[in-house]
ZADO-1210 file (C-alpha; in nm, 4 decimals, padded with zeros to 6 digits):
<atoms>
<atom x="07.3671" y="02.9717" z="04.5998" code="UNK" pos="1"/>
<atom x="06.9850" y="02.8724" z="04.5586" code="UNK" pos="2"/>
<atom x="06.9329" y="03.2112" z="04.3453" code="UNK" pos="3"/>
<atom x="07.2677" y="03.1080" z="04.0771" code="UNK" pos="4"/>
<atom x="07.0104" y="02.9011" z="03.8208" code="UNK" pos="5"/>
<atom x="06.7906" y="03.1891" z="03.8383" code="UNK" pos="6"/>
<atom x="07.0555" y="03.3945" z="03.7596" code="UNK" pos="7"/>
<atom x="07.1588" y="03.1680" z="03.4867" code="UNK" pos="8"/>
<atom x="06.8617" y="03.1394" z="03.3364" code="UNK" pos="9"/>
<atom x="06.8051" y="03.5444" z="03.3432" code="UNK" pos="10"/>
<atom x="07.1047" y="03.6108" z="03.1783" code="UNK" pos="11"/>
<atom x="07.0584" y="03.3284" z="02.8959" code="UNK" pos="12"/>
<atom x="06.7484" y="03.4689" z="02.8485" code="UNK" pos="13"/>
<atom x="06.8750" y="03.7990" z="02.7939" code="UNK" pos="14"/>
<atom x="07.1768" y="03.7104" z="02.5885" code="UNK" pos="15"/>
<atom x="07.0012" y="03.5685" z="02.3469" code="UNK" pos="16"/>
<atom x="06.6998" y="03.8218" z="02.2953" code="UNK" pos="17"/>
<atom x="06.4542" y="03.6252" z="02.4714" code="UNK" pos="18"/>
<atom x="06.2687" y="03.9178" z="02.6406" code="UNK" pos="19"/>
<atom x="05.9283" y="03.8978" z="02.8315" code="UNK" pos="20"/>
<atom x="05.7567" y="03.9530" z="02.4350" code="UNK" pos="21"/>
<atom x="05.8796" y="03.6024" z="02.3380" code="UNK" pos="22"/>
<atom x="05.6226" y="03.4165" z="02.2751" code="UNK" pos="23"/>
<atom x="05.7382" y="03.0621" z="02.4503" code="UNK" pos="24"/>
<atom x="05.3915" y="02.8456" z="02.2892" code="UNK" pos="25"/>
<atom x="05.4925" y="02.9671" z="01.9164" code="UNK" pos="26"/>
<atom x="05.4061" y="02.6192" z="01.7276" code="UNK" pos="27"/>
<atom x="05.5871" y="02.7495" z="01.4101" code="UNK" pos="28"/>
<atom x="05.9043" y="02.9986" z="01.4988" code="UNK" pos="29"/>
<atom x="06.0356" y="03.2079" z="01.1983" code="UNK" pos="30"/>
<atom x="06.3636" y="03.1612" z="01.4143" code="UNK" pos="31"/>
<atom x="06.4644" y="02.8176" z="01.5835" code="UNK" pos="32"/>
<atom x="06.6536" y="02.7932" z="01.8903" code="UNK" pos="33"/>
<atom x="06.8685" y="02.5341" z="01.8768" code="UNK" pos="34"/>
<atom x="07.0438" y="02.4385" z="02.2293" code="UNK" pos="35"/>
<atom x="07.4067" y="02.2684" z="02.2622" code="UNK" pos="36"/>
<atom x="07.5357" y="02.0537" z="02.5529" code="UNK" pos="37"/>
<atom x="07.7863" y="02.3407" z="02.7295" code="UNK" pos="38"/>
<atom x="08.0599" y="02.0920" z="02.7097" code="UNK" pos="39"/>
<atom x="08.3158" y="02.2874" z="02.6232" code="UNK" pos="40"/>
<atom x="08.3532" y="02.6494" z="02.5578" code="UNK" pos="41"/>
<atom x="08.0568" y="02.8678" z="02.4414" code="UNK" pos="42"/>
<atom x="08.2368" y="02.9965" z="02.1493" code="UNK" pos="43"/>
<atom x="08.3948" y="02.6604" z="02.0234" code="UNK" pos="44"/>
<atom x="08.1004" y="02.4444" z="02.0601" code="UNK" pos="45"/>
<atom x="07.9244" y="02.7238" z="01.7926" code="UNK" pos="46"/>
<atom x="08.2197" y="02.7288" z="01.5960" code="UNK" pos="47"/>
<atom x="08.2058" y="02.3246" z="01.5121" code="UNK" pos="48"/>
<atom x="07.8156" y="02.3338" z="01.4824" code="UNK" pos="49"/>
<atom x="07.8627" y="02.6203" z="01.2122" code="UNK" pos="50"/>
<atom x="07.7773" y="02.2894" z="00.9620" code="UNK" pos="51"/>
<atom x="07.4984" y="02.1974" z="01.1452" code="UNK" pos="52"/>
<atom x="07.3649" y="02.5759" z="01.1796" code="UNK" pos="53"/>
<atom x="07.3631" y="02.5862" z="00.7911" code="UNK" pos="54"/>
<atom x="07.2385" y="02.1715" z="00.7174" code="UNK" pos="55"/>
<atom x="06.9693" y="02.2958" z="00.9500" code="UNK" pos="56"/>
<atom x="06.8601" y="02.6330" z="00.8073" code="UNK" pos="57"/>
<atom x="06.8484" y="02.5055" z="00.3819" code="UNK" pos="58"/>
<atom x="06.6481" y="02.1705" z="00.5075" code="UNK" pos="59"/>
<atom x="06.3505" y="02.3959" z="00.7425" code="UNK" pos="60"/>
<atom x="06.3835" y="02.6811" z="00.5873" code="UNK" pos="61"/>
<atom x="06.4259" y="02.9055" z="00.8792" code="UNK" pos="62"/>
<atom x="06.6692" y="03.1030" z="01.0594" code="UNK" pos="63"/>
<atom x="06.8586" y="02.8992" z="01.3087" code="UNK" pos="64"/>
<atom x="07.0113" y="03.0590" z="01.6123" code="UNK" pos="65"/>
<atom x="07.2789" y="02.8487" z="01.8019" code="UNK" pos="66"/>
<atom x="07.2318" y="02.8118" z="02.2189" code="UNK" pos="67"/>
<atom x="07.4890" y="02.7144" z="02.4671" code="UNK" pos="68"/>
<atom x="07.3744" y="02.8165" z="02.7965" code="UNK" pos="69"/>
<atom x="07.6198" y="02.7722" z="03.1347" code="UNK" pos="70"/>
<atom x="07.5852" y="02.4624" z="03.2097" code="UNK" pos="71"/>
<atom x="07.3246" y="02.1796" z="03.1908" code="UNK" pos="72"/>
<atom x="07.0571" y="02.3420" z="03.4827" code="UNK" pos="73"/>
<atom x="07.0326" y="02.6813" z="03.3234" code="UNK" pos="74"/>
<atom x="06.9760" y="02.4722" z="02.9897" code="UNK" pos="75"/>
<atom x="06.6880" y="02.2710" z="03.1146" code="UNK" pos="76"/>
<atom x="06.5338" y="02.6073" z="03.2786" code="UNK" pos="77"/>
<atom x="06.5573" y="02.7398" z="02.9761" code="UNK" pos="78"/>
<atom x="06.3821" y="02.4375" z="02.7811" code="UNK" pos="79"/>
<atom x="06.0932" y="02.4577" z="03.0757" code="UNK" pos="80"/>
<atom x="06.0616" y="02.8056" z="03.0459" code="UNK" pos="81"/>
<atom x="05.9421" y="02.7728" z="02.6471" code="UNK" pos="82"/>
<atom x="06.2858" y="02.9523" z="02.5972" code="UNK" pos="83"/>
<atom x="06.4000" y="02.6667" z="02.3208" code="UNK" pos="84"/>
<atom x="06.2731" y="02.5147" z="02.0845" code="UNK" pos="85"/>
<atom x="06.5069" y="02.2371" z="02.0031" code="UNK" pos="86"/>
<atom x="06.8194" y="02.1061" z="02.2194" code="UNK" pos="87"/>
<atom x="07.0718" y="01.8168" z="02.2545" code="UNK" pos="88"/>
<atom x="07.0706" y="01.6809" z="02.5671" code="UNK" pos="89"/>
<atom x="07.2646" y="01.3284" z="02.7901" code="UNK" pos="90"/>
<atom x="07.0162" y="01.0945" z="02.8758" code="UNK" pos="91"/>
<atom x="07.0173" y="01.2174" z="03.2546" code="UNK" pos="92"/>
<atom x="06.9814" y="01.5919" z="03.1517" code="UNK" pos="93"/>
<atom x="06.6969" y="01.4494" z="02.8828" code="UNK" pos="94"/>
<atom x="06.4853" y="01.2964" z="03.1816" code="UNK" pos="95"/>
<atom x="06.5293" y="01.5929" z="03.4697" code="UNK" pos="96"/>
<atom x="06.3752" y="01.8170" z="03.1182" code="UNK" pos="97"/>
<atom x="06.1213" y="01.6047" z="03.0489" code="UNK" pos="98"/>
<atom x="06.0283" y="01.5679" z="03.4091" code="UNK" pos="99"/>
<atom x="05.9925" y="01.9447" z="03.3776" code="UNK" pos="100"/>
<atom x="05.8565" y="02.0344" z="03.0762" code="UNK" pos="101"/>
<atom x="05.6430" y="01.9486" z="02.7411" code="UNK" pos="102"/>
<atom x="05.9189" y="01.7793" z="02.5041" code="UNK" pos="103"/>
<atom x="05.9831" y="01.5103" z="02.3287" code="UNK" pos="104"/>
<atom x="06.3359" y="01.2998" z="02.2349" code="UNK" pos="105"/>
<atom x="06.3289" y="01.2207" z="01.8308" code="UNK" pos="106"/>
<atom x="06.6426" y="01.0897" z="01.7360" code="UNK" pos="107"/>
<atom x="06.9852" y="01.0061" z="01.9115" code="UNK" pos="108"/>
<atom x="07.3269" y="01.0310" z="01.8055" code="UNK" pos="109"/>
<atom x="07.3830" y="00.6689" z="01.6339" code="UNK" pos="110"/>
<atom x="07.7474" y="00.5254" z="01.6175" code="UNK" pos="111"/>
<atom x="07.7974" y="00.1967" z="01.3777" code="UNK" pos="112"/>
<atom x="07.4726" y="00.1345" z="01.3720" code="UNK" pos="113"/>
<atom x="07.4124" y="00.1468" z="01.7420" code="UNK" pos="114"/>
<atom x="07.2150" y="00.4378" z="01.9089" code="UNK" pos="115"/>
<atom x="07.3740" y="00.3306" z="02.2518" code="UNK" pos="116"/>
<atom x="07.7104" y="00.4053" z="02.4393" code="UNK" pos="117"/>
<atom x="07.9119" y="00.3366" z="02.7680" code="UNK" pos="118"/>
<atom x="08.0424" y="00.4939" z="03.0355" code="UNK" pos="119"/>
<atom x="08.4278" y="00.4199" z="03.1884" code="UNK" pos="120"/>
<atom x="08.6129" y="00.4440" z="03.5189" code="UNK" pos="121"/>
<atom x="08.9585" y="00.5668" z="03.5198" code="UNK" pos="122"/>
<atom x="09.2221" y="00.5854" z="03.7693" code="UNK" pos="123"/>
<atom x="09.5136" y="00.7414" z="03.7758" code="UNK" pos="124"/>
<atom x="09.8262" y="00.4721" z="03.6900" code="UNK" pos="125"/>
<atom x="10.0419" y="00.5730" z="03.9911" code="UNK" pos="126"/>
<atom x="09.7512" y="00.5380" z="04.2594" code="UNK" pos="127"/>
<atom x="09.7897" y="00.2094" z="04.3040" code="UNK" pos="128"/>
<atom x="09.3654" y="00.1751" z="04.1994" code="UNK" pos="129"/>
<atom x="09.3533" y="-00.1054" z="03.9861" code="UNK" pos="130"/>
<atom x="08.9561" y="-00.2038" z="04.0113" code="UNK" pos="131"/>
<atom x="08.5891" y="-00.0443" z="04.1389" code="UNK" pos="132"/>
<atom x="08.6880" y="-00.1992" z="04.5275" code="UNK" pos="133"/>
<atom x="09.0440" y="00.0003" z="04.5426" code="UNK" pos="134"/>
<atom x="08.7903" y="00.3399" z="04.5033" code="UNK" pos="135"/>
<atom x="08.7060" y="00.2947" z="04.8514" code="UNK" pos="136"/>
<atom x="08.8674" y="00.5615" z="05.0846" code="UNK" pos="137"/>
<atom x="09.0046" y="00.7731" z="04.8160" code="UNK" pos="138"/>
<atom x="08.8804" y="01.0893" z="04.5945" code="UNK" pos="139"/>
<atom x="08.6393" y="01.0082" z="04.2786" code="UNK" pos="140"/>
<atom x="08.6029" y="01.2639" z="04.0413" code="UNK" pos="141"/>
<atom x="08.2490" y="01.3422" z="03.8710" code="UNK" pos="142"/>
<atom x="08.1590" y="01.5816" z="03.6055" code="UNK" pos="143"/>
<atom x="07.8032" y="01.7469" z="03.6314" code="UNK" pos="144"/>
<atom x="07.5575" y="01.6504" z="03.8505" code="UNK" pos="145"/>
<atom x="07.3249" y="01.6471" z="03.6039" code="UNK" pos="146"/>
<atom x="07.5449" y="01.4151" z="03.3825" code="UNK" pos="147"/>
<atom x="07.4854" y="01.0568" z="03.2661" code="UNK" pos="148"/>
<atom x="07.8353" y="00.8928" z="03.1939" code="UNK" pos="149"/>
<atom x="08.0195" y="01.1561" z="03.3935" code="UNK" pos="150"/>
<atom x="07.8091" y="01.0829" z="03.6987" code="UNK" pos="151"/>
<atom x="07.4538" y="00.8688" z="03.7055" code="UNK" pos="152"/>
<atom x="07.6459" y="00.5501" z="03.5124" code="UNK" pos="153"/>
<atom x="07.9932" y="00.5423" z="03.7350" code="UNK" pos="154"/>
<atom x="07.8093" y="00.5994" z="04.0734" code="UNK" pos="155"/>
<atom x="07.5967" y="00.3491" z="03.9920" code="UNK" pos="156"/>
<atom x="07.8902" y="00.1225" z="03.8756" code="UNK" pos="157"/>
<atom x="08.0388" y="00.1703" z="04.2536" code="UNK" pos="158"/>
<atom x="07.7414" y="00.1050" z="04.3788" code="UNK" pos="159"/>
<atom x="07.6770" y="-00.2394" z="04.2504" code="UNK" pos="160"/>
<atom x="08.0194" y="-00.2971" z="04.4199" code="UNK" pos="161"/>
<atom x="07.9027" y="-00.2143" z="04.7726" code="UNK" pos="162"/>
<atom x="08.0624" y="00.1685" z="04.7529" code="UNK" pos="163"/>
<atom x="07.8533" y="00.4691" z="04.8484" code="UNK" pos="164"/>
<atom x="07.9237" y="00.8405" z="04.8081" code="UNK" pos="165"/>
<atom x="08.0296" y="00.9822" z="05.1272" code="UNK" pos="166"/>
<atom x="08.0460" y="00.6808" z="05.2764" code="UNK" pos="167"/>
<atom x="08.3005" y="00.4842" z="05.1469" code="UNK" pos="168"/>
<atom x="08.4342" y="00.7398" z="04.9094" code="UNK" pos="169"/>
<atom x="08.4716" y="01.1107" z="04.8463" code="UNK" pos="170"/>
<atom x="08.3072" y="01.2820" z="04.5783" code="UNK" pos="171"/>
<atom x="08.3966" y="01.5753" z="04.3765" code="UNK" pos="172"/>
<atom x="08.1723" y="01.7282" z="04.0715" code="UNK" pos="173"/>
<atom x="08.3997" y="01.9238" z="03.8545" code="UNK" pos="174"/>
<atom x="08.1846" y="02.0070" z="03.5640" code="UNK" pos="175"/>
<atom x="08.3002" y="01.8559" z="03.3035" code="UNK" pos="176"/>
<atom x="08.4409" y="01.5276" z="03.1085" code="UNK" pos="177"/>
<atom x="08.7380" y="01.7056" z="03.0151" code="UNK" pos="178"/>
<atom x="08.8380" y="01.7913" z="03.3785" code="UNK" pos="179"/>
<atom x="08.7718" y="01.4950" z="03.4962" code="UNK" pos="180"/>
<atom x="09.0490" y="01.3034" z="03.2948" code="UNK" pos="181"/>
<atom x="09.2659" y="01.5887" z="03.3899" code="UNK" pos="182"/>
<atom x="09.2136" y="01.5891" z="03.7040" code="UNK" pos="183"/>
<atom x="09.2665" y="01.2128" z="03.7653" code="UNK" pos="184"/>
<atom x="09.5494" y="01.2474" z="03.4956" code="UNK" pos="185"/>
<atom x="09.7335" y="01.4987" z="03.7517" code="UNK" pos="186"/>
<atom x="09.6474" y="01.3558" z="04.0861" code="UNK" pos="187"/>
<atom x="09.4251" y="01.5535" z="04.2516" code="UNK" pos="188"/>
<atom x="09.1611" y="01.2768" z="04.2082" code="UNK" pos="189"/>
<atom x="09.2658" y="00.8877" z="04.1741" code="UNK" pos="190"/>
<atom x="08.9731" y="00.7823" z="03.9849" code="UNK" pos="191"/>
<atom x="08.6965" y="00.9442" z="03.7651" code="UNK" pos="192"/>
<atom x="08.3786" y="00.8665" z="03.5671" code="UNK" pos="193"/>
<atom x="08.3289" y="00.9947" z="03.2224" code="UNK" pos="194"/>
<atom x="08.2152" y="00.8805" z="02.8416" code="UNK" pos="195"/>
<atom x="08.3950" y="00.6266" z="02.7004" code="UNK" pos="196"/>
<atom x="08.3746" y="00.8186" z="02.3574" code="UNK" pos="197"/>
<atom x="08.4987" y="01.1605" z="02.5592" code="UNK" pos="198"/>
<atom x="08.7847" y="00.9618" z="02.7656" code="UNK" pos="199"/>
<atom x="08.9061" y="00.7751" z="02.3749" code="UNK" pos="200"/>
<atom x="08.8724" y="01.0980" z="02.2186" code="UNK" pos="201"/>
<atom x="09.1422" y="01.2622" z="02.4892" code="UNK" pos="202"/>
<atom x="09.3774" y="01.0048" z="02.4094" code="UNK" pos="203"/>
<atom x="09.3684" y="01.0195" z="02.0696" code="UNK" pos="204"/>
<atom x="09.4170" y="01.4491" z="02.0930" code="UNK" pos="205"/>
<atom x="09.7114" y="01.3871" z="02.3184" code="UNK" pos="206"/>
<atom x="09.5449" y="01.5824" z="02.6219" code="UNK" pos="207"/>
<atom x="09.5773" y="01.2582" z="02.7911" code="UNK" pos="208"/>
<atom x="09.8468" y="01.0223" z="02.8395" code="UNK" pos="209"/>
<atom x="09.7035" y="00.6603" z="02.8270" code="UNK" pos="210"/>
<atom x="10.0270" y="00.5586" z="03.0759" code="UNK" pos="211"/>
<atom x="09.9352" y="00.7625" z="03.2852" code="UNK" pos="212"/>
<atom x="09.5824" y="00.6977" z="03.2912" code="UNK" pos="213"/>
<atom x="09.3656" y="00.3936" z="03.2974" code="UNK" pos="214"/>
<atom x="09.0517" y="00.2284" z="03.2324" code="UNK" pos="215"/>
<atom x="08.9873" y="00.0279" z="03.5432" code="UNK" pos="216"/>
<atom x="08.6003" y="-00.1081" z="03.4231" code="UNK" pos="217"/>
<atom x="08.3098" y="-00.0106" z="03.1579" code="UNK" pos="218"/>
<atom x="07.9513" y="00.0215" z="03.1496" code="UNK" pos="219"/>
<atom x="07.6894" y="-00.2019" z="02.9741" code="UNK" pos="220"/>
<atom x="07.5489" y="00.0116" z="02.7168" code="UNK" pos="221"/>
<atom x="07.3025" y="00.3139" z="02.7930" code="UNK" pos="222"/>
<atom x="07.0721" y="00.5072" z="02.5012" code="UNK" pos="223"/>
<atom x="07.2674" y="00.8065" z="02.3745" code="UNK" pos="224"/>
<atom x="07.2162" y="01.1768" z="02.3980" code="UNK" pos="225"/>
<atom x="06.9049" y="01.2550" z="02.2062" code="UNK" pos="226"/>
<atom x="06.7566" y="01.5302" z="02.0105" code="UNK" pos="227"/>
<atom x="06.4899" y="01.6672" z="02.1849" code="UNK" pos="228"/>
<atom x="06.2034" y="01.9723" z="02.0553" code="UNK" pos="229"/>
<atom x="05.9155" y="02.1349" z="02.1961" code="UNK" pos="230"/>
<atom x="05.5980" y="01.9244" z="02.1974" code="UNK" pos="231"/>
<atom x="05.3749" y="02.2129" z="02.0931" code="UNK" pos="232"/>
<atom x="05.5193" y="02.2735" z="01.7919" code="UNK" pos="233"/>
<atom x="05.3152" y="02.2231" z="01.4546" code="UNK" pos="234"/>
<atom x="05.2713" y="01.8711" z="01.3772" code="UNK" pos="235"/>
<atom x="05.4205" y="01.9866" z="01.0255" code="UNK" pos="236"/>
<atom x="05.7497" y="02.1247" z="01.1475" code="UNK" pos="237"/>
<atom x="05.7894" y="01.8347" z="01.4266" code="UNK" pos="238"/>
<atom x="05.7783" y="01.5970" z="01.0922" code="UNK" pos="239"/>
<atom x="06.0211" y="01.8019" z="00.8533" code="UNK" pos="240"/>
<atom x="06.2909" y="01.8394" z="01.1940" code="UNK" pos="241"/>
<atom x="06.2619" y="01.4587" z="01.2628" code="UNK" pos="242"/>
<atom x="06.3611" y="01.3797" z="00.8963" code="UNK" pos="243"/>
<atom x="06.5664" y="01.6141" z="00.8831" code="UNK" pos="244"/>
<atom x="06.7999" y="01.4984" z="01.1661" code="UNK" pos="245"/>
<atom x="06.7146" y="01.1230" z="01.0961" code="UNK" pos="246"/>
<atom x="06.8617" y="01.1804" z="00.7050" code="UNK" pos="247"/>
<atom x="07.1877" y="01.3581" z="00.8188" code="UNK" pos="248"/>
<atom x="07.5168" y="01.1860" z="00.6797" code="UNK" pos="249"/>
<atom x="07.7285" y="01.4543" z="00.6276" code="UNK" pos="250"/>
<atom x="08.0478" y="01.3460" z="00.7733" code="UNK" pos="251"/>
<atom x="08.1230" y="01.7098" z="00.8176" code="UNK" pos="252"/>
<atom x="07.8551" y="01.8228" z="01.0224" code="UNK" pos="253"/>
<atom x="07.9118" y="01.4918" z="01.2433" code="UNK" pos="254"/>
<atom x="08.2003" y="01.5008" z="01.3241" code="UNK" pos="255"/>
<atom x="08.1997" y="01.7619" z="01.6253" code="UNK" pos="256"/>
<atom x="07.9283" y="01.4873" z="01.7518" code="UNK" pos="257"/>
<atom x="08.1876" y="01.1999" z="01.6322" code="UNK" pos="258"/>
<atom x="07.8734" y="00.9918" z="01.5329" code="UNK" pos="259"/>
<atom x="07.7681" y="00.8115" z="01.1915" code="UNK" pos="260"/>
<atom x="07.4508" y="01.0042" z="01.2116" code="UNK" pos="261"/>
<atom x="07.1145" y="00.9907" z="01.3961" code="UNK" pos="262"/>
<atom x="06.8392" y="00.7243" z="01.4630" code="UNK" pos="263"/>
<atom x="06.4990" y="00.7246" z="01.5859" code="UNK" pos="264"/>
<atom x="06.4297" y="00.6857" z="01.9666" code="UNK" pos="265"/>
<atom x="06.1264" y="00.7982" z="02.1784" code="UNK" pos="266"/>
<atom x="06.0824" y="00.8761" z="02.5522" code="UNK" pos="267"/>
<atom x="06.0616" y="00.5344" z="02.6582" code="UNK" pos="268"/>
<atom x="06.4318" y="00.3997" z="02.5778" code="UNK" pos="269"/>
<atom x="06.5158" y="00.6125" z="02.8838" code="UNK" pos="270"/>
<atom x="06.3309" y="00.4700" z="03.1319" code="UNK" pos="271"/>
<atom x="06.6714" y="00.2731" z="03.1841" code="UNK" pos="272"/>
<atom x="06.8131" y="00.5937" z="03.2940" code="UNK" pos="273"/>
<atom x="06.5082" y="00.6473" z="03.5461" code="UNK" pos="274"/>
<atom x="06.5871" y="00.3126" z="03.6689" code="UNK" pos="275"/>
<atom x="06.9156" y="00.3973" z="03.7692" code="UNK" pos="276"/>
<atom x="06.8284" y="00.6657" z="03.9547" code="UNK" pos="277"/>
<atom x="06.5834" y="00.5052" z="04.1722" code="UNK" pos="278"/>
<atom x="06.8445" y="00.2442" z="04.2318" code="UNK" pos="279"/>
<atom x="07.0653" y="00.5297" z="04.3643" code="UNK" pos="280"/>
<atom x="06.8015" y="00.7047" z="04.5428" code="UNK" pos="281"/>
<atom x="06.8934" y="01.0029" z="04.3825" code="UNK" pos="282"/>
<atom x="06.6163" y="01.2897" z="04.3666" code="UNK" pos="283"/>
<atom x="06.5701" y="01.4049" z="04.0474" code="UNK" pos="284"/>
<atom x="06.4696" y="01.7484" z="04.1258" code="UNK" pos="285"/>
<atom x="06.7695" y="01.8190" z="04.3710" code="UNK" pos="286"/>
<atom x="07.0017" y="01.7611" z="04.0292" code="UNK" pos="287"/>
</atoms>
């Protein structure tokens, strides 16, 4: 298992051209490489950024190439390695990055007027969970480790209610926002941690049923996912990608991000997010 994000990372790297010749300290690429949170499938998540792809390529005049890589570790390798040069990150996956390697968050994905979001904790309706305390003793569903609202946000929501992983609950990563709903939504968990945008979205699709599911408690707001590029890239091109993001308002190109557009944030609106995990005594590098 400890050689899989190697693996990952190898066969990104190769899947997208980026041989041994690349040269990872370019300051001005002929060819961006733009990364995608691998929420969904590969294919799909291109497919809706197709808007984006093109917004992107008239306004820097450059070829853009579109990245989803397996899952959020093989992503941030991949950012460390010099193997991106732009990428979309949650606020956890943002930090364990930065931790890692030269970059720096720009802008964030800004929803009336607000650059901030919240998390929720669902149960399923027949489980008899009808608040954070009932958790205890039963099966919590969690997406990726490396996930903000689908992990850092709810386990830190149990928390401040006396409940510890392992301890007083049991814990299951499953990837994913998506299969968390689904999974409390069927049974196999009674209660789950995800986006409150993600969870809203679901209902609203019809993948879940709000009787059978429900919001049992919601986060204070947290920064957003951010925008993140390379820190050694020219000065110029930094400027022209910040304003390029920053004056986005196609509703279009949005709407796969199902924001308003994007504001301006900087390294230090996450420290919230490092907070959290010191509260948690989580270790960072272990994500």
């Amino acid at each position: 298992m400890k050689y899989l994000p190697f693996i990952a990372v190898l066969i990104l790297s190769l899947a997208i051209g980026l041989g041994p010749s690349f040269a990872a300290g370019d300051p001005d690429p002929k060819v961006l490489k733009v990364a995608l949170l691998p929420d969904e499938n590969a294919s799909t998540v291109i497919k809706n950024n197709e808007g984006l792809k093109k917004y992107l390529e008239a306004s820097l005049g450059r070829r853009i190439e579109l990245v989803v890589t397996t899952d959020y570790s093989s992503m941030i390798e991949a950012m460390r390695h010099g193997r991106l040069d732009l990428a979309y990150f949650g606020p956890l996956s943002y930090v364990l990055a930065r931790s890692k390697s030269e970059i720096e968050a720009f802008a964030a994905l800004k929803k009336k007027g607000s650059t901030t979001y919240q998390a929720v904790v669902i149960a399923n309706a027949a489980s008899g969970v009808r608040s954070l305390a009932d958790i205890a003793g039963k099966d919590m569903a969690y997406g990726d480790t490396a996930s903000t609202s689908s992990h850092l946000i709810p386990k830190s929501m149990l928390a401040e209610k006396g409940l510890a992983s392992k301890r007083d609950y049991r814990e299951h990563f499953l990837g994913n926002h998506d299969a968390v709903a689904i999974a409390v939504q069927n049974g196999k968990a009674q209660a789950g941690g995800l986006s409150k945008p993600i969870f809203e979205s679901l209902v609203q699709k019809g993948i879940i049923d709000s009787t059978k599911v429900m919001v049992i408690a919601e986060s204070k707001p947290y920064p957003e996912y951010p925008w993140t590029m390379r820190s050694n890239l020219s000065p110029e091109l930094k400027e022209k990608v910040r304003r390029t993001f920053l004056g986005l308002a196609d509703r279009d190109i949005l709407k796969p991000f199902k924001a308003d557009g994007f504001g301006p944030v900087s390294d230090k609106d996450y420290d919230v997010i490092r907070d959290l995990a010191r509260i948690l005594n989580l270790d960072l590098a272990k994500l």
